[in-house]
Residue frames relative to the residue before (quaternion, step in Angstrom):
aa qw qx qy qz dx dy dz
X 1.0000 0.0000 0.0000 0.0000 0.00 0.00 0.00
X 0.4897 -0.7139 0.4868 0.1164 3.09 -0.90 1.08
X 0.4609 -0.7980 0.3864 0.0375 3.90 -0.67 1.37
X 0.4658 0.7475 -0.3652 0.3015 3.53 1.85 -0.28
X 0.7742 -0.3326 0.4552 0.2878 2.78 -1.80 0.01
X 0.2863 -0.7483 0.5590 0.2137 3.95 -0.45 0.15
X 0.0463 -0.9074 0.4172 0.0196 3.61 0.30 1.04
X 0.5468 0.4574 -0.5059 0.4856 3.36 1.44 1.29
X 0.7832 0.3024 -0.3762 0.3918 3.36 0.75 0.84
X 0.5456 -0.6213 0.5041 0.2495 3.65 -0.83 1.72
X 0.8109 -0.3690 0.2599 0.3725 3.65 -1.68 0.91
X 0.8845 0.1925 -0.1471 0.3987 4.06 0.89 -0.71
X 0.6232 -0.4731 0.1651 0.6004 2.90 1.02 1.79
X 0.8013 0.4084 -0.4249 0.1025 3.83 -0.28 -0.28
X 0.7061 -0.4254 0.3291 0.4607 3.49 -1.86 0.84
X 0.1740 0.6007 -0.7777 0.0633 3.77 -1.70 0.68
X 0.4894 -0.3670 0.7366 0.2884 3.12 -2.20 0.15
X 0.6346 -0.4981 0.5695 0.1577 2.90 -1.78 1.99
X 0.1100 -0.5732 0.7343 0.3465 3.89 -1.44 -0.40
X 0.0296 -0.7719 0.6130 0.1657 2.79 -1.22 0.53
X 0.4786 0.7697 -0.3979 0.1420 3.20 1.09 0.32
X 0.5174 0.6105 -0.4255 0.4225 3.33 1.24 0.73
X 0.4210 0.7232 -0.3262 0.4398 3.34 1.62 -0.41
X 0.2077 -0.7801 0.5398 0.2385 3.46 -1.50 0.65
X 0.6879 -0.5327 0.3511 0.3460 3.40 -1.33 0.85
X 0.1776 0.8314 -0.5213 0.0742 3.42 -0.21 0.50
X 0.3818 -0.6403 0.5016 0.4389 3.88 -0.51 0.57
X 0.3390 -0.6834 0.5855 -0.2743 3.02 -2.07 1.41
X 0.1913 0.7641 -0.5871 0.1869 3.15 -0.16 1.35
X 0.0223 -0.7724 0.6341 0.0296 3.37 -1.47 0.67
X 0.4429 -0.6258 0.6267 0.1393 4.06 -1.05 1.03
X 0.2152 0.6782 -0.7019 -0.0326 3.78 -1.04 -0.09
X 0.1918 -0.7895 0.5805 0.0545 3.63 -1.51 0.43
X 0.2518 0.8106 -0.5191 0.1002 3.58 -1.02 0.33
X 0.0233 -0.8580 0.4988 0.1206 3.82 -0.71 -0.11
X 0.4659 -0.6496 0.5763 0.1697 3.37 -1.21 0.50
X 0.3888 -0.7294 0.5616 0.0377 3.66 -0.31 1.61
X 0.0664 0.8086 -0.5749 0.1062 3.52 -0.51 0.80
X 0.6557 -0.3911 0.4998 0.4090 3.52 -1.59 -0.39
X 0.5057 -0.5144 0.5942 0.3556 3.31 -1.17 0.18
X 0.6222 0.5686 -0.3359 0.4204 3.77 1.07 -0.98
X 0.6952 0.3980 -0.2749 0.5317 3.47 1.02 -1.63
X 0.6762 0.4648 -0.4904 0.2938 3.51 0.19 -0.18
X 0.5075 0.5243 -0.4495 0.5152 4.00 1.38 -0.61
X 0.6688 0.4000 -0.5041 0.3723 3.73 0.42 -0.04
X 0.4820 0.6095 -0.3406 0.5294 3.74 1.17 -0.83
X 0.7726 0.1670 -0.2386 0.5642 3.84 0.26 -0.63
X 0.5835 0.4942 -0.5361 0.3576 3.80 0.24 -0.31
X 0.4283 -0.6107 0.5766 0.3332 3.35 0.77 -1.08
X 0.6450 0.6845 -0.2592 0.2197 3.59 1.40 0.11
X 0.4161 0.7958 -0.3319 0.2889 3.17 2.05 0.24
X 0.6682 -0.5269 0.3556 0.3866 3.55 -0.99 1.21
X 0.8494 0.3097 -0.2218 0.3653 3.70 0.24 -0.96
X 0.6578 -0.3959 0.2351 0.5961 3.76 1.51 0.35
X 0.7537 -0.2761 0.2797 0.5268 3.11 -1.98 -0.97
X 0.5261 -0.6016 0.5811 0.1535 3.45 -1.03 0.81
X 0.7674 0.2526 -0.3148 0.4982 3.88 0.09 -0.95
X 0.6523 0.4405 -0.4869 0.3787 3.67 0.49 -1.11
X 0.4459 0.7417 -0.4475 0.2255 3.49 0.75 -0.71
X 0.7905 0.4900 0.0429 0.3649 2.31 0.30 -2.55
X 0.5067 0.6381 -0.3408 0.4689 3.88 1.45 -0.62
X 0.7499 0.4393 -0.1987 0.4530 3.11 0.72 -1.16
X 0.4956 0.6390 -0.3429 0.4780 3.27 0.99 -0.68
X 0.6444 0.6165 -0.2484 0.3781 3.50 0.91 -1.74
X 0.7188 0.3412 -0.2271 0.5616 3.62 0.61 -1.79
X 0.6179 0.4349 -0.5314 0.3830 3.78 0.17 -0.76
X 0.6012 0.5693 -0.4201 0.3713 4.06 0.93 -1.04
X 0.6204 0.5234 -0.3252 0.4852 3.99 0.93 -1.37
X 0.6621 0.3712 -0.3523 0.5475 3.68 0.44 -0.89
X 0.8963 0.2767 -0.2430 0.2472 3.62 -0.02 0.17
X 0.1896 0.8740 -0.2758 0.3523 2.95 1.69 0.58
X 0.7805 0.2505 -0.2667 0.5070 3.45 1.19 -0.01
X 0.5676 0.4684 -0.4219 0.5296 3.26 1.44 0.82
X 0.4781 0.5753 -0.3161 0.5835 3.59 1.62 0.33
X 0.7548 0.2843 -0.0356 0.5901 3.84 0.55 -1.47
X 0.6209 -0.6108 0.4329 0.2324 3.40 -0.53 1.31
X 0.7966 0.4467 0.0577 0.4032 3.34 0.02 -2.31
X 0.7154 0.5852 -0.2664 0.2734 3.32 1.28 -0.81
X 0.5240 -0.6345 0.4463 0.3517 4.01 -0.66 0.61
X 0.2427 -0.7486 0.5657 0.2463 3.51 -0.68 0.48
X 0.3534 -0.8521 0.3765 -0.0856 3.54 -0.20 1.56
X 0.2909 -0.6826 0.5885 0.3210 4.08 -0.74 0.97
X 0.0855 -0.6473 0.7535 0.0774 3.82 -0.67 1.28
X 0.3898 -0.6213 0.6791 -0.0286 2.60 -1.76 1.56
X 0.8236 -0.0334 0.1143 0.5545 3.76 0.62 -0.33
X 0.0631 0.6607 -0.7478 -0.0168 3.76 -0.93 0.82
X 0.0624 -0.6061 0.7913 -0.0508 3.85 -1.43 0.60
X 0.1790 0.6416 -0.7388 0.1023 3.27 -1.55 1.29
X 0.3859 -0.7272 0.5672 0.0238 2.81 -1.31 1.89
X 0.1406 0.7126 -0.6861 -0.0409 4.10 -0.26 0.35
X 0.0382 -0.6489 0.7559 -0.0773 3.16 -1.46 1.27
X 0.4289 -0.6941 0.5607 0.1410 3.07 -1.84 1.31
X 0.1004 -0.7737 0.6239 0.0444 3.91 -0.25 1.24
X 0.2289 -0.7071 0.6633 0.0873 3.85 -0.73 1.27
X 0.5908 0.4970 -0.4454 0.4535 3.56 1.17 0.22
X 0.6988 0.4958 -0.3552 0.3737 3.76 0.86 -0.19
X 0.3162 0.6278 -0.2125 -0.6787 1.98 1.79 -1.44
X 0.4767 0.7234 -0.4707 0.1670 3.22 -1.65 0.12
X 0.5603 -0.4949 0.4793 0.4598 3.97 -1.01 -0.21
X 0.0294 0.6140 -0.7752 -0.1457 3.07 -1.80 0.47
X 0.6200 -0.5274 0.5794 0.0419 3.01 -2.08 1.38
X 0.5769 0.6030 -0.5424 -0.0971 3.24 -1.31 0.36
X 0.3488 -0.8161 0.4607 0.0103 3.43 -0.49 1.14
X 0.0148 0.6678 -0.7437 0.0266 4.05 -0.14 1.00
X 0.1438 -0.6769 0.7194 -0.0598 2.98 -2.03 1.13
X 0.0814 -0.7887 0.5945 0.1338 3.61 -1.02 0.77
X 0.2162 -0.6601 0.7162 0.0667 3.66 -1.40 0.31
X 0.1257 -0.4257 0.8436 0.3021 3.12 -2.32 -0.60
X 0.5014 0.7329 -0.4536 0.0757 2.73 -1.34 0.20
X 0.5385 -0.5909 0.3335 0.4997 3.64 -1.23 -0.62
X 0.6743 0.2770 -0.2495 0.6374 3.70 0.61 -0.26
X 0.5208 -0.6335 0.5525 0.1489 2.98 -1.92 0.49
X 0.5777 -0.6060 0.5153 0.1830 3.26 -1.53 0.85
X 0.1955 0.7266 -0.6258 0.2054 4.12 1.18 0.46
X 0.7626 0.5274 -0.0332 0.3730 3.67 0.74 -0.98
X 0.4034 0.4237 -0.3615 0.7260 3.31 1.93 0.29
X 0.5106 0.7256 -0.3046 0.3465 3.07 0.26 -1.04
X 0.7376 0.4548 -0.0315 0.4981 2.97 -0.01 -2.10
X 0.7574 0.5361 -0.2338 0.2903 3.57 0.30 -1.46
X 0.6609 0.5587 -0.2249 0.4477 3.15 1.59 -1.86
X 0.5230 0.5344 -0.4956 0.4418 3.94 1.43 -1.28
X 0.6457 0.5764 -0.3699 0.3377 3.90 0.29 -1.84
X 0.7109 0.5724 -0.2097 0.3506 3.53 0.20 -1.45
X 0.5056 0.6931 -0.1144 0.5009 3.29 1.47 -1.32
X 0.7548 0.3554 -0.0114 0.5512 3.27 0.32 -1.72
X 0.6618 0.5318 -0.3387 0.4055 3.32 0.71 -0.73
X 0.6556 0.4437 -0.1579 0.5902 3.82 1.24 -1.20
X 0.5651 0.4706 -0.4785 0.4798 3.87 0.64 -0.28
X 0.7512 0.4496 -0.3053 0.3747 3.59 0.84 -1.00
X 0.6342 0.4755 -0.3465 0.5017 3.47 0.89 -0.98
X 0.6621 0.5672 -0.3253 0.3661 3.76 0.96 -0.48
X 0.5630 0.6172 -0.1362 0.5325 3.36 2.24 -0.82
X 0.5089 0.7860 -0.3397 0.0879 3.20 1.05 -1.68
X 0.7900 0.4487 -0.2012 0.3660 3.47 0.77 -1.56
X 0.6569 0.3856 -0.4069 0.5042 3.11 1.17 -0.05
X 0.7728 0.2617 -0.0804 0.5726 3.75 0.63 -1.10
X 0.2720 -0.7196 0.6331 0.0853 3.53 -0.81 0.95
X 0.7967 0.4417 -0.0561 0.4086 3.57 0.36 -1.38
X 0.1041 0.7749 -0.5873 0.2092 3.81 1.56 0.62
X 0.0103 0.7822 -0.5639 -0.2649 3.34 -1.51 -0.51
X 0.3607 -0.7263 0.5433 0.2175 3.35 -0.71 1.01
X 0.1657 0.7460 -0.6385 0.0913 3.82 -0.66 0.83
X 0.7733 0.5391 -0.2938 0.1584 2.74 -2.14 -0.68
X 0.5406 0.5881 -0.5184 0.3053 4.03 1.43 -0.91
X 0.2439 0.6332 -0.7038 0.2103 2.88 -1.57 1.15
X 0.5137 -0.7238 0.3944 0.2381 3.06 -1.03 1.59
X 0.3749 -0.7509 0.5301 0.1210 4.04 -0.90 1.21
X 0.7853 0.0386 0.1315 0.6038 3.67 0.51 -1.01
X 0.0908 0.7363 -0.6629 0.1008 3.42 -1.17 1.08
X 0.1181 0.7864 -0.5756 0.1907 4.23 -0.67 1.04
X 0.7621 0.1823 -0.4273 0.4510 3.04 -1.28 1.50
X 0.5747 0.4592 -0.4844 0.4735 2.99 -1.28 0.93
X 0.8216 -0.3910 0.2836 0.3028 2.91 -2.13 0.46
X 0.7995 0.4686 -0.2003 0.3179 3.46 1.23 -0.95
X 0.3171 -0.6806 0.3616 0.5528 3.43 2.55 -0.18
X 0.6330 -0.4604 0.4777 0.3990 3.31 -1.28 -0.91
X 0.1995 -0.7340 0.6479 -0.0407 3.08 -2.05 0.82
X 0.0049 -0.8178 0.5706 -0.0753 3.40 -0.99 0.89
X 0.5036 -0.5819 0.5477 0.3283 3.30 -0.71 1.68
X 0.3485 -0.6261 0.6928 0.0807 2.82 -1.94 0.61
């Protein structure tokens, strides 16, 4: 765990938007991960292609990038950012069973895109399930947590 400063709150404890407008533009990429826990049954519909509401992943992709592009009308605090590039990889894992998420997002800019990221994995996971629902009630969405973050003031980081 990281010891910093919390830079969403001004000298008397209260909530503000960072400035960042002293910051330099700098290119910006961030990874998130996560997956939706399923049945072994609900997942043969995910790969058969046999779910009531269509293709589940393409869905749920789209879902993902429409989630990154909106991510600062969702998160209070959060800059609303020029995305240069969202990619979301869903892969069926018969070993969880279930989907895994992961969703890389790029930017210029001054702040990073940890939080698209994040949003697109959620958003993702969120549509696989509502897309799942009638058959499986009891899915679980788990695991989002940002994997790979680079540029900026703070360099880069990779989960371990």
């Amino acid at each position: 765990m990281s010891g910093g400063k919390l830079s969403h709150f001004d000298a008397e404890g209260q909530a503000h938007m960072v400035d960042v407008s002293d910051k330099p533009e700098t290119a910006r990429v961030a990874t998130a991960c996560g997956h939706v826990r399923m049945s072994a049954e609900t997942l043969a519909h995910v790969t058969a292609g046999t779910a009531d509401k269509g293709d589940v992943l393409g869905i749920a992709r789209i879902a993902g990038i429409q989630g990154a592009k909106r991510t600062a009308e969702l998160i209070p605090l959060c800059h609303p950012l020029p995305v240069s590039k969202v990619a979301l990889e869903l892969t069926p894992d018969a070993a969880l069973p279930g989907v895994r998420i992961t969703a890389t997002v790029k930017t210029t800019g001054p702040t990073g895109v940890e939080m698209e990221a994040l949003t697109a994995v959620s958003s993702a996971g969120l549509t696989v399930y509502d897309m799942l629902k009638a058959v499986q009630k009891d899915m679980e969405i788990g695991g989002i947590r940002v994997t790979l973050k680079d540029g900026g003031k703070s360099g880069r980081f990779e989960a371990t």
